[in-house]
C-alpha positions as CSV (number, residue, x, y, z in Angstrom):
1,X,0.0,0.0,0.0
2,X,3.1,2.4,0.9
3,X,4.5,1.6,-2.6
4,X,1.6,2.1,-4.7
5,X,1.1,5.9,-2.2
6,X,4.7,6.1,-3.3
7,X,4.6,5.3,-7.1
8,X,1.6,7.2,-7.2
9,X,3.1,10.7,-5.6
10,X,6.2,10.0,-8.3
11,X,3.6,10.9,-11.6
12,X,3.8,14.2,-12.4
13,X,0.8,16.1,-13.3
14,X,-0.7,16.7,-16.3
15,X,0.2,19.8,-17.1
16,X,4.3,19.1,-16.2
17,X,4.0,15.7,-18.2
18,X,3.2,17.8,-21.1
19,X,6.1,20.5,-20.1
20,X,9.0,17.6,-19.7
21,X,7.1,15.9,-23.1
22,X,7.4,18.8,-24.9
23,X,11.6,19.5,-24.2
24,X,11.6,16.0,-25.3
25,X,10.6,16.7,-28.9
26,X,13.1,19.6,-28.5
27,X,16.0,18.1,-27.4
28,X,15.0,15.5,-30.5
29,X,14.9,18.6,-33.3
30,X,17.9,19.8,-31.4
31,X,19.9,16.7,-32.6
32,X,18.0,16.4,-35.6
33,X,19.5,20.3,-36.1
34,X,23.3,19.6,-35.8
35,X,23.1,17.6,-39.2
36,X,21.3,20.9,-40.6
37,X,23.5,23.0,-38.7
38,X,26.9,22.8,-41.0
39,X,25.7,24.3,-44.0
40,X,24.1,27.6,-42.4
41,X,27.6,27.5,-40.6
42,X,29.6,27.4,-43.8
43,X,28.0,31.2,-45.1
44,X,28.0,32.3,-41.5
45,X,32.0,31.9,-41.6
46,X,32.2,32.8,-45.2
47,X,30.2,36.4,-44.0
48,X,33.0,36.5,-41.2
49,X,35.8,36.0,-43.3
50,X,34.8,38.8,-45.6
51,X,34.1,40.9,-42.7
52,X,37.4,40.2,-41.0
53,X,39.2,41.2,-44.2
54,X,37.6,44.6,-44.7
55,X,37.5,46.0,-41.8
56,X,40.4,43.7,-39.2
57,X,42.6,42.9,-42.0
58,X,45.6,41.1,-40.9
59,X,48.7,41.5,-42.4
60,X,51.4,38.7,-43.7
61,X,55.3,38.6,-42.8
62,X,56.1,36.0,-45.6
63,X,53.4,36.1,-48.6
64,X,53.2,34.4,-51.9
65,X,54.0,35.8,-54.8
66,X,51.9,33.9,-58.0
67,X,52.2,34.3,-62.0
68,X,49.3,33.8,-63.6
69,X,48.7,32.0,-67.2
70,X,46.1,34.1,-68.3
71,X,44.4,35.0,-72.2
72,X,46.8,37.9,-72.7
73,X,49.6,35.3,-72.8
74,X,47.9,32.4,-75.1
75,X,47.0,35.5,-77.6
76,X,51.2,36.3,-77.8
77,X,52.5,32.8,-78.7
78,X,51.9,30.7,-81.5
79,X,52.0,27.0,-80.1
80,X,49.2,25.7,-78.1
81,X,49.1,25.4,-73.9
82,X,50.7,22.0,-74.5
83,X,53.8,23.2,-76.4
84,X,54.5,26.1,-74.0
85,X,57.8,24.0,-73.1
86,X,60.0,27.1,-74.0
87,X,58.1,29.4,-71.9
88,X,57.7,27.4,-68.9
89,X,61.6,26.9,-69.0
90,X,62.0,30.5,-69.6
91,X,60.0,31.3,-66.4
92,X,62.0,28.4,-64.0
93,X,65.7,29.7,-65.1
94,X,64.4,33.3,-64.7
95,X,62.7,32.5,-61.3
96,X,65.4,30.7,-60.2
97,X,68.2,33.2,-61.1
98,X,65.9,36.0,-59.5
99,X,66.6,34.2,-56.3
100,X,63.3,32.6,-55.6
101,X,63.9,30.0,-52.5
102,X,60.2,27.7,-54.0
103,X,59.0,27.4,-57.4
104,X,55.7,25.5,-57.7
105,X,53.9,24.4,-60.8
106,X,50.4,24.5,-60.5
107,X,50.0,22.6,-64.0
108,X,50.3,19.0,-65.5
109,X,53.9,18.7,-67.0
110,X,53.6,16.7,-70.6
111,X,53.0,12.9,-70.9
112,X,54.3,12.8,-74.4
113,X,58.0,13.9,-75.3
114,X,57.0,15.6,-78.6
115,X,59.7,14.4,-80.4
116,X,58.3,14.6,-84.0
117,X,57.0,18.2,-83.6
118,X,58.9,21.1,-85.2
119,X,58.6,24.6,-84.6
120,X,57.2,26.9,-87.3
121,X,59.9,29.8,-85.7
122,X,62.6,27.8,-84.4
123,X,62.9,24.6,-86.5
124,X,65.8,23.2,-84.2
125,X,63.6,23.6,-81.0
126,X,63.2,20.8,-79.2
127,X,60.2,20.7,-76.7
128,X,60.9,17.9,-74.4
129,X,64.7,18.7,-73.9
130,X,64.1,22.6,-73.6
131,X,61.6,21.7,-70.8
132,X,64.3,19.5,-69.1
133,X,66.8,22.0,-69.3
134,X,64.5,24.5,-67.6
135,X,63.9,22.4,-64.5
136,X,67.9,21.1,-64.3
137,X,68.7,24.5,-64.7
138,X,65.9,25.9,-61.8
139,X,67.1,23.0,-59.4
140,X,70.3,24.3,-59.3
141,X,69.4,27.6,-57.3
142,X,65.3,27.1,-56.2
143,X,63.7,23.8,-54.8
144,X,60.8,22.7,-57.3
145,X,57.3,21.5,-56.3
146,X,55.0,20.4,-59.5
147,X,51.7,18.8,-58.8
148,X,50.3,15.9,-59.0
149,X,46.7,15.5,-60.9
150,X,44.7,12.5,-60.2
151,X,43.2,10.5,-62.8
152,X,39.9,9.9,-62.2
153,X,39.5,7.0,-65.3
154,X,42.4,5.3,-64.2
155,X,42.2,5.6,-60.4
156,X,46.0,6.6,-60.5
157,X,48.1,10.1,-60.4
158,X,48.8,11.1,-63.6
159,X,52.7,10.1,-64.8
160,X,54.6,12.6,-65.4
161,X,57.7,12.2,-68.0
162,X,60.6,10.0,-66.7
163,X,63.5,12.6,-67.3
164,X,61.3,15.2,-65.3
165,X,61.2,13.0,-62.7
166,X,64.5,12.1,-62.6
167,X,65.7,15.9,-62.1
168,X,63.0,16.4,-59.2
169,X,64.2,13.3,-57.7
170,X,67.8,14.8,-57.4
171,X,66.4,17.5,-55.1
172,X,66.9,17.8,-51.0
173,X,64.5,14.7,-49.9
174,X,62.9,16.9,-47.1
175,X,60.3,18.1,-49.8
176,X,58.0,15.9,-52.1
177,X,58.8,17.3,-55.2
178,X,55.6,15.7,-56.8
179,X,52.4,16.7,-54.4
180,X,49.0,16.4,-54.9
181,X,46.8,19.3,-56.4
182,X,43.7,18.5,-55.2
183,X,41.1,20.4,-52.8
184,X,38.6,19.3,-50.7
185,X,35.0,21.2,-51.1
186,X,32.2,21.4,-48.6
187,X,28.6,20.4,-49.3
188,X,28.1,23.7,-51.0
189,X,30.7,23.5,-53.1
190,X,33.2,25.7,-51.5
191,X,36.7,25.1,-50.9
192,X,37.3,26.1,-47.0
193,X,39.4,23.4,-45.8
194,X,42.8,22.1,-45.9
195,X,43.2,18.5,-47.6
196,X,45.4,16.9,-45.1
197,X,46.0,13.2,-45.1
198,X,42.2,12.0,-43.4
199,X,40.6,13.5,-45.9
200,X,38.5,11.9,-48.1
201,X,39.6,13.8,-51.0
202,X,42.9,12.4,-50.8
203,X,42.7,9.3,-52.5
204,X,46.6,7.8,-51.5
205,X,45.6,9.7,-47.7
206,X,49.4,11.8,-47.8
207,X,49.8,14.5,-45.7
208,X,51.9,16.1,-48.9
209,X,50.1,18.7,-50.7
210,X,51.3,21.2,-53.1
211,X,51.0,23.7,-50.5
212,X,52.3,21.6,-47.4
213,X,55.7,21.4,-49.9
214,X,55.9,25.0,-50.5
215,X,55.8,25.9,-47.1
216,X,57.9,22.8,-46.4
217,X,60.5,24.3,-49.2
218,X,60.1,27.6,-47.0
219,X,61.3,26.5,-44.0
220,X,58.0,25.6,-42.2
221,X,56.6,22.0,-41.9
222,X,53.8,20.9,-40.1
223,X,51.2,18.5,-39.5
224,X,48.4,20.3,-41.4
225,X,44.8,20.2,-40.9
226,X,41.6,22.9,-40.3
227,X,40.1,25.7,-42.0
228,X,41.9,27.8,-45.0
229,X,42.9,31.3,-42.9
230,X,40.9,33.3,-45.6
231,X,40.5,36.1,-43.4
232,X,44.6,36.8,-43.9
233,X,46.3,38.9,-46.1
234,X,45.3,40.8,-48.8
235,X,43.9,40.8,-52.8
236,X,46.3,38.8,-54.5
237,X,47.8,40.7,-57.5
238,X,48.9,38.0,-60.0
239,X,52.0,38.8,-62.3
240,X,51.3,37.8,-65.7
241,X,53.7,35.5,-67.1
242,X,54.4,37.6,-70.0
243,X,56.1,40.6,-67.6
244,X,58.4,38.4,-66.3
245,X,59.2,37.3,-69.7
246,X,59.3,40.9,-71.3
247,X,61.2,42.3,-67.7
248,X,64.1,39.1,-68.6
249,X,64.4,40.0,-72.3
250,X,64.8,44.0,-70.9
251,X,67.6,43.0,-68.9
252,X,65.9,44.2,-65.3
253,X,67.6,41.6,-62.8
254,X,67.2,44.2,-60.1
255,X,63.7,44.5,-60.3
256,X,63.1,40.5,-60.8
257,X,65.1,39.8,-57.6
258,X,63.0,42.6,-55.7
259,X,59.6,40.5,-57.3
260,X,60.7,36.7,-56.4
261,X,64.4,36.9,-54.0
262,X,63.5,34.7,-51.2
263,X,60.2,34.3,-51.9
264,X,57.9,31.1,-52.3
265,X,56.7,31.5,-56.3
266,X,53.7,29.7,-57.8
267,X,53.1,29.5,-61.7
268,X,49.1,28.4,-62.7
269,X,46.3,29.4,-65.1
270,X,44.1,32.5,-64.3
271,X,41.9,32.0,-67.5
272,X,38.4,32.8,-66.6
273,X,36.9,29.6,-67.9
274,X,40.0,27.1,-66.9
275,X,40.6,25.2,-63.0
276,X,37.9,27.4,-61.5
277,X,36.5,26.5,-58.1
278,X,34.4,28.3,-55.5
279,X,36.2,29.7,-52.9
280,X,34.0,31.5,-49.6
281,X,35.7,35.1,-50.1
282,X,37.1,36.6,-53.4
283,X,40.9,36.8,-53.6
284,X,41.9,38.6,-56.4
285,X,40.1,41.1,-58.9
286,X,39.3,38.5,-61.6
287,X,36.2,38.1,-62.6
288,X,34.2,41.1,-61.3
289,X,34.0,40.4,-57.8
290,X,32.8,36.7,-58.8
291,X,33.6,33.6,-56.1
292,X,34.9,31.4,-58.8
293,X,38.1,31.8,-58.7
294,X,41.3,29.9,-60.4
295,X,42.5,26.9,-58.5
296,X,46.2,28.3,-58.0
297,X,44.8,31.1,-55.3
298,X,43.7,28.4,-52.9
299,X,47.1,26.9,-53.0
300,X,48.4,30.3,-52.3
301,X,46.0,31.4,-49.6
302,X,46.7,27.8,-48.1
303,X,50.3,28.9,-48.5
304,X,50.0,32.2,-46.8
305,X,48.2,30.2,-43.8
306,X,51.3,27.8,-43.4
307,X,53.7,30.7,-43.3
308,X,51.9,33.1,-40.9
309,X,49.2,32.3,-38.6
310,X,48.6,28.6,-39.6
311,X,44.9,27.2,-40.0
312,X,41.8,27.6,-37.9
313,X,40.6,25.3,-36.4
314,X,37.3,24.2,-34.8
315,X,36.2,23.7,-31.6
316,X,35.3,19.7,-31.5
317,X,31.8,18.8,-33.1
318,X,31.0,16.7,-29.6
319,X,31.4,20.3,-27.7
320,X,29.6,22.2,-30.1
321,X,26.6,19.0,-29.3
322,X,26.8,19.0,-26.0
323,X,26.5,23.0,-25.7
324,X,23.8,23.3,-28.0
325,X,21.7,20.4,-26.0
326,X,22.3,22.9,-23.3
327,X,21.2,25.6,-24.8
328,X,17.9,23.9,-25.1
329,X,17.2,24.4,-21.3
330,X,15.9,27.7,-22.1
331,X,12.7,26.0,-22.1
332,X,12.7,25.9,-18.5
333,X,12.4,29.7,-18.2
334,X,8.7,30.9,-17.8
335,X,9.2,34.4,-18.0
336,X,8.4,35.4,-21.9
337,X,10.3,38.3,-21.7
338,X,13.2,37.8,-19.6
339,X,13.7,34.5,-21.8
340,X,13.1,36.5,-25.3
341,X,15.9,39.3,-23.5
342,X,18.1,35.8,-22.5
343,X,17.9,34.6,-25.8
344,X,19.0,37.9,-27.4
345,X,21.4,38.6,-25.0
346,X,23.3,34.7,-25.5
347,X,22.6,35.5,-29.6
348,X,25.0,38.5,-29.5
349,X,27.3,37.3,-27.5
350,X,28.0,34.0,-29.7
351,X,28.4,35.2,-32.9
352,X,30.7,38.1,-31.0
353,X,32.6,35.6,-29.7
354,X,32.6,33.5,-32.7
355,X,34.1,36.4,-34.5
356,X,36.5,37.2,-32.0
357,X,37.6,33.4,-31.9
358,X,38.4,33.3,-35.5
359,X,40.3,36.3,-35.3
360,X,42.7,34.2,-33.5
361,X,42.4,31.0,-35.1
362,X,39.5,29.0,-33.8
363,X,36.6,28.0,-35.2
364,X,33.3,28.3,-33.1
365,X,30.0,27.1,-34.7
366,X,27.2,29.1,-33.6
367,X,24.6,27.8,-35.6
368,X,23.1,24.7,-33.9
369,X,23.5,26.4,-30.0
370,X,21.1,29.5,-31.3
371,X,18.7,27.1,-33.1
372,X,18.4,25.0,-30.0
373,X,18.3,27.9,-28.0
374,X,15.6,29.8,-30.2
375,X,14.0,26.5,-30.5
376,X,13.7,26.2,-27.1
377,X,12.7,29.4,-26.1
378,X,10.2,30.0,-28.8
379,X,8.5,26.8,-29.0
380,X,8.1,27.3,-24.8
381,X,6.4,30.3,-25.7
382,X,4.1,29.2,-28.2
383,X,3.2,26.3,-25.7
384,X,2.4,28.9,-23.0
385,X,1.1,30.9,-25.4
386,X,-1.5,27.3,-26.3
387,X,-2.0,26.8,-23.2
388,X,-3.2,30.5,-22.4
389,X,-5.3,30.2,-25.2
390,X,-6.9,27.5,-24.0
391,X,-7.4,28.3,-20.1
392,X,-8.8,31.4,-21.7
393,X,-11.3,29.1,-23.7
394,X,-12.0,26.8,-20.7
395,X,-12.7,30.4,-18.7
396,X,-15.0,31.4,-21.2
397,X,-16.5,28.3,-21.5
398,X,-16.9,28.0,-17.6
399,X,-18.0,31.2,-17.0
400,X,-19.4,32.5,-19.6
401,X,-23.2,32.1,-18.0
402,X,-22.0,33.6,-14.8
403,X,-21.2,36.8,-16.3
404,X,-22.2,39.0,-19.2
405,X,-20.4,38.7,-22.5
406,X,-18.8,42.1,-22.3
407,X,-17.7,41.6,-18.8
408,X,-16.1,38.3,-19.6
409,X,-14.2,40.4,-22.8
410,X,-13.0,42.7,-20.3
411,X,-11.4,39.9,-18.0
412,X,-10.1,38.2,-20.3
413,X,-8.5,40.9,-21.9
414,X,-7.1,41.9,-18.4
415,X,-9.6,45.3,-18.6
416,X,-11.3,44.1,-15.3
417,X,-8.6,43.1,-12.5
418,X,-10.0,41.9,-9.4
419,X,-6.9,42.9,-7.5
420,X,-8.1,46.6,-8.2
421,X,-10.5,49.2,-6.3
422,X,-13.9,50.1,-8.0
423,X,-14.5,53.4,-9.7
424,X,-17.5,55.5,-9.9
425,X,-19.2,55.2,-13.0
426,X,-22.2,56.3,-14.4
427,X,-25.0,54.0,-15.3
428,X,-28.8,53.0,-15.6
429,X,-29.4,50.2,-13.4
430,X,-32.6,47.9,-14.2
431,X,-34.1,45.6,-11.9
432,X,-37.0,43.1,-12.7
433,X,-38.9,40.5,-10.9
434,X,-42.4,38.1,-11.9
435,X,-45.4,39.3,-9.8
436,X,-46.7,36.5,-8.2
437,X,-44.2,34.6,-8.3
438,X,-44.6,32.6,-5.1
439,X,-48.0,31.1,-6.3
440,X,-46.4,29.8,-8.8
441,X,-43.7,27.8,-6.9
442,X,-46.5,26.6,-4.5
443,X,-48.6,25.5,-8.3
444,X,-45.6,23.6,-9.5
445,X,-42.4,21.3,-8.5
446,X,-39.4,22.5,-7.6
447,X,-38.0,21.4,-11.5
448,X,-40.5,22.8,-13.1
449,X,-39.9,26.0,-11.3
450,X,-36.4,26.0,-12.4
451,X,-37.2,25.0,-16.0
452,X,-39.5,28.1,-16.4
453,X,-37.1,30.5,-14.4
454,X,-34.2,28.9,-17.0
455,X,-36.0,29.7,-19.9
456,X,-37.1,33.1,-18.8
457,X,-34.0,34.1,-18.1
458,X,-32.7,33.3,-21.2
459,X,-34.9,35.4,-23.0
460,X,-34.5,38.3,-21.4
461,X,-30.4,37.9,-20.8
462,X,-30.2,37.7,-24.5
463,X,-32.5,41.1,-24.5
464,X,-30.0,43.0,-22.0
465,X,-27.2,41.8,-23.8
466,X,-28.3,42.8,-27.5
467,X,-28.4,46.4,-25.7
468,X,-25.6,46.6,-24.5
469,X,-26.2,45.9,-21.1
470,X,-24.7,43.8,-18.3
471,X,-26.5,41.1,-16.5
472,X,-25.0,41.5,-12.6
473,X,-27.3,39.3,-11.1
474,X,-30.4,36.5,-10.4
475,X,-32.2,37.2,-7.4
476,X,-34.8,34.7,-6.7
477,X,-37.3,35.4,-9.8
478,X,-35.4,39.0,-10.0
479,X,-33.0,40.0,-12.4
480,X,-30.2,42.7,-11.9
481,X,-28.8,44.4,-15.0
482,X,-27.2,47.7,-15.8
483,X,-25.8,49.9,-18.8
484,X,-22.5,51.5,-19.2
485,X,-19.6,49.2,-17.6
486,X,-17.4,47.4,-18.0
487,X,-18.0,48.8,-21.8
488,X,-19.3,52.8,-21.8
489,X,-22.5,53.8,-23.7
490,X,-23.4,57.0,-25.9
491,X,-26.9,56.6,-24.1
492,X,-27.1,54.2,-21.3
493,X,-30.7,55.5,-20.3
494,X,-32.0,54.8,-23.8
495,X,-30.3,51.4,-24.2
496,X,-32.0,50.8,-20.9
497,X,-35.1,51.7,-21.8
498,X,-35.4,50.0,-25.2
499,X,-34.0,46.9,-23.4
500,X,-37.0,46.9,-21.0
501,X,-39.7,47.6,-23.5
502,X,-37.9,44.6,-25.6
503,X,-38.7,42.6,-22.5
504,X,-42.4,43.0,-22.4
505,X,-42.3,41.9,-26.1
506,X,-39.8,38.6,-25.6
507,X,-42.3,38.1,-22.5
508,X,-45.5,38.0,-24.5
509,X,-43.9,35.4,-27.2
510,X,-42.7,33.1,-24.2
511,X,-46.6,33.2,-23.0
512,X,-47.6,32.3,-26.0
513,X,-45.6,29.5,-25.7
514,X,-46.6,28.9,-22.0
515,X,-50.1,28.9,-23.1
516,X,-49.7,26.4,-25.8
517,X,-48.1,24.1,-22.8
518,X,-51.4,25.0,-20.8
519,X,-49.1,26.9,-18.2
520,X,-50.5,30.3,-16.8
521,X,-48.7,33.5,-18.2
522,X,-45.6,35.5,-16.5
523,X,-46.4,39.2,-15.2
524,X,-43.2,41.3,-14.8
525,X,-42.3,44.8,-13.6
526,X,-39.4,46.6,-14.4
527,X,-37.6,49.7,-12.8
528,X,-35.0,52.1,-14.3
529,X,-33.1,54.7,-12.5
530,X,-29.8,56.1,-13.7
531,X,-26.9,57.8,-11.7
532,X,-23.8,57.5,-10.4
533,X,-22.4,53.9,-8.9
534,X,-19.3,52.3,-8.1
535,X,-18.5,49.5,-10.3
536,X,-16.3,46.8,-9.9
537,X,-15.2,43.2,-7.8
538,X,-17.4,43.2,-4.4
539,X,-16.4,40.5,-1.5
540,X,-14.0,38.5,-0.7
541,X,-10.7,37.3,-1.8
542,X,-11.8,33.9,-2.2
543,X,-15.3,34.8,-3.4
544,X,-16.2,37.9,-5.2
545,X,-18.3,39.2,-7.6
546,X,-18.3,42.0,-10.4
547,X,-21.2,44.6,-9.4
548,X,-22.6,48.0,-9.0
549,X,-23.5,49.8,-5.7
550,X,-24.7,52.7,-5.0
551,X,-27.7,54.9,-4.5
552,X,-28.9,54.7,-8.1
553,X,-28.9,50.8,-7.8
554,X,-31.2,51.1,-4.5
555,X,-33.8,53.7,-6.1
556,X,-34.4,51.3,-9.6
557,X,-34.9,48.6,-6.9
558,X,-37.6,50.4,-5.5
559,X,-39.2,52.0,-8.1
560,X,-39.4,48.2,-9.6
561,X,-41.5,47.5,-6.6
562,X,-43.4,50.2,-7.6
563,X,-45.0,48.7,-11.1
564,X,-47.6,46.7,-9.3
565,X,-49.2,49.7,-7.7
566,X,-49.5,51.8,-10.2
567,X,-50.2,49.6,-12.6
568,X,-47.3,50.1,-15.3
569,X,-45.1,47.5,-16.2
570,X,-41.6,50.0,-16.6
571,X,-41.8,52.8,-14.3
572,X,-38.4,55.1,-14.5
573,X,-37.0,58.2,-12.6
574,X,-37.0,61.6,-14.0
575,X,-33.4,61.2,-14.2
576,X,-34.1,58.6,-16.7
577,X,-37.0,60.2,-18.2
578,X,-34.8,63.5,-18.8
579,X,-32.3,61.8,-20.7
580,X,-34.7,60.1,-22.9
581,X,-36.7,63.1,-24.0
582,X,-38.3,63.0,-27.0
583,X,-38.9,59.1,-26.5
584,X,-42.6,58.7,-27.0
585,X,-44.8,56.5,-24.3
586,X,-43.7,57.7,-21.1
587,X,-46.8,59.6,-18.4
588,X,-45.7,61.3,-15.7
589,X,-47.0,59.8,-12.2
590,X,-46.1,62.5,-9.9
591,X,-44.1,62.0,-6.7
592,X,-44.2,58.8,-4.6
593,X,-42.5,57.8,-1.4
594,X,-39.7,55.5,-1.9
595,X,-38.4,53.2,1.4
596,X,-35.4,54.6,2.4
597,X,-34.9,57.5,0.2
598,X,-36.9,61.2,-0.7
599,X,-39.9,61.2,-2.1
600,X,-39.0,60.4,-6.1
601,X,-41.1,61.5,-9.3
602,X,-42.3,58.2,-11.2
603,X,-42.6,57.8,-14.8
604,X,-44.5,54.9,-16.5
605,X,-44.6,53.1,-19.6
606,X,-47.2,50.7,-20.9
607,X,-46.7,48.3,-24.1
């Protein structure tokens, strides 16, 4: 018996069953969120990294110098991209004499020897060896990093041609003179991270990149992984690789050594329609502020990362889980406002911290901690906001025949607080009662009674109310009602006064209806008096009630005890009768005594 008092006491109620049910299906969208999360992160850092570069733009100590391959170039020679042997030579041996420490080759070097070609200008020029001599000569003075393309039909890094490698094998072992090319792109298609060797993307999983050799070549080797440092350095300016070729034939060593003396050097294409990929910031003034940008600039930016500040990297997905679940817990907080201020407040500080973090090399995802926060605090407030709905339903459901339709507005719109005094208004109060009513209770059962008081009532409720006019209360076979609060009138006396003769009318319909039921008829009397009152909650704090009081309630009281005497069904003050002027139907009775109160002139009115 204990245990099942026990087990009992351990259910929570309803309405906290639905509260811990509810953070439930949070916490689920939560983790259903981190999977979303990534790709609103990737813009969210490509919008930082743009914004760190225009307005905290951080400078580079050792920066990358790169030559671009572009139209202007193809439209000076006469062999195709594939013969450019002599000019690729050209640019090594100049390069190399300028004093540059790295030279890397963002191209595919020749398969094919080209032996059987001759050249339309130089008939003794031979491609293959040319090429050779360029890259014996370059090794000589500059270490020499060429990349490696894979080959997605063969499933193999392309070969490059045996004498080539034969001169980059020569080289200081410390750097892979062959690296890989390739970059790794996010779901969106951007390139943001480093390929290092547990990346999918590398299909032989070396930690040897292009870039990694460069910096390698530069004095700086590490194990790489993280973000690209996009937010580093400025717009690269390439130098075409026709300059350097018309600076050499111009005999200005001086200003060569000053472009590429100690300096890490990369040669690609900067065609606009050749090794394009999208990158989350623009680097260099290509293509009209466009985010497709050539291949060779991500090697560079990843260079300029190696040699400064190194990558950025990100604060451990299992943190970024674990904080976010957390976040959830704003549920928890009732307060609407104090949460929406909370939830603002965390917001700001996030994303400032998420910029600030970056800034100095770590990564911080905000993205899934503010949906789960949002989440949480928004879908709280919609379920309070449900739930207030539908206590406000159940209220007006409930109470709705305690209390007159525009007192239950007022209430529920928070107009009428019970906490507060009452204040004088004025109003035309209205009483009623059924003469003779206690012969009828002694004629009939105590349900029948009720039945016919229900359905009188009814009637003449529905009349008050289409005038505007609040029922206050039943007394016995009496009704109170007034006009002019909770909601003011133009002309309460009028309203009052229409409602009352409406009365008589809804009364002779329901004895029609009596009759046909062989029950006798209802007499009624009604009194008006108008005035000032003070309205609001009367009684207790446990029971209360919203009322009128005053002297003008006490006069229509009396003046409704009045009707049988003198024979009028609506007898009103002159108060009331003043107000209604012009209203056609009303006889002056003169003065009569009223119990507890002056002598008060009577009007009357008969159907």
């Amino acid at each position: 018996m204990l245990f099942r008092r026990a087990s009992l006491n351990l259910v929570l109620p309803p309405q906290r069953r639905a509260g811990a049910f509810g953070f439930l299906l949070v916490l689920l969208a939560c983790l259903a969120l981190l999977r979303v999360a990534p790709a609103i992160d990737g813009g969210l850092l490509d919008f930082q990294f743009a914004l760190n570069r225009q307005y905290f733009p951080q400078p580079v100590h050792d920066d990358v110098v790169v030559v671009g391959i572009d139209e202007a170039f193809l439209d000076t020679i006469d062999e195709p991209r594939t013969l450019s042997h002599q000019y690729l030579a050209e640019f090594l041996t100049i390069a190399s004499a300028a004093g540059a420490t790295v030279i890397g080759l963002d191209l595919v070097l020749p398969e094919k020897r080209f032996n059987t070609l001759v050249s339309t200008r130089k008939p003794d020029l031979d491609f293959h060896k040319t090429l050779l001599s360029g890259l014996i000569n370059a090794s000589h003075s500059s270490k020499l990093v060429l990349a490696k393309v894979w080959d997605h039909e063969r499933h193999h890094y392309r070969d490059i041609q045996i004498d080539y490698a034969q001169v980059l094998g020569m080289q200081d072992p410390s750097v892979h003179a062959l690296a890989s090319a390739l970059v790794c792109s996010d779901a969106d298609g951007r390139i943001r991270r480093y390929p290092g060797a547990d990346s999918d993307c590398q299909p032989d999983r070396t930690p040897y990149t292009l870039s990694s050799e460069v910096a390698a070549a530069m004095g700086v080797r590490g194990n790489w992984s993280g973000l690209i440092n996009y937010q580093i350095g400025t717009l690269f300016q390439y130098v075409p690789l026709q300059d350097v070729l018309a600076l050499s034939a111009a005999r200005k060593q001086e200003q060569l050594r000053a472009m590429f003396a100690g300096r890490a050097v990369l040669l690609g294409t900067v065609e606009d329609d050749t090794d394009l990929v999208d990158l989350p910031v623009v680097l260099a003034n290509l293509h009209k502020g466009q985010f497709r940008m050539p291949g060779v600039l991500v090697h560079a930016q990843a260079v300029r990362s190696m040699l400064n500040q190194g990558f950025i990297a990100s604060v451990p997905p299992s943190w970024v889980a674990v904080v976010s679940l957390l976040c959830a817990f704003l549920w928890f907080l009732r307060s609407v406002w104090l949460k929406m201020l909370l939830a603002l407040a965390i917001s700001g500080a996030l994303l400032i911290a998420s910029n600030l973090l970056l800034r100095q090399g770590l990564w911080l995802a905000p993205t899934a901690m503010l949906l789960c926060m949002w989440m949480g605090a928004l879908a709280r407030t919609g379920w309070q906001a449900w739930q207030n709905f539908g206590e406000r339903q159940r209220l007006s459901r409930t109470f709705s025949g305690y209390v007159s339709p525009d007192v239950m507005k007022q209430i529920m719109e928070g107009g009428i607080d019970a906490r507060k005094s009452g204040s004088k208004r004025h109003l035309c109060v209205l009483f009623s009662d059924i003469r003779g009513f206690t012969a009828i209770s002694e004629r009939n059962s105590a349900e029948q009674v009720v039945s016919l008081l229900n359905r009188y009532f009814g009637r003449m409720t529905a009349v008050v109310h289409r005038h505007g006019g609040t029922v206050d209360k039943f007394i016995g076979d009496g009704m109170m009602a007034f006009f002019g609060a909770p909601n003011e009138l133009a002309h309460p006396e009028r309203a009052a006064l229409a409602a009352a003769q409406e009365m008589l009318d809804e009364l002779e319909r329901l004895n029609a209806a009596l009759a046909g039921e062989g029950l006798a008829p209802l007499e009624i009397g009604i009194g008006l008096n108008c005035g000032l009152a003070v309205v609001g909650y009367v009684g207790s704090s446990d029971r209360h009630e919203y009322t009128a009081i005053g002297d003008a309630v006490n006069v229509a009281s009396r003046l409704e005890g009045l009707c049988k005497p003198l024979g009028y069904p609506v007898l009103c003050s002159a108060s009331v009768a003043e107000r209604v002027a012009g209203d056609a139907g009303l006889v002056d009775l003169g003065d009569h005594p009223v119990k507890g109160h002056s002598a008060v002139r009577v009007y009357g009115w008969m159907p």
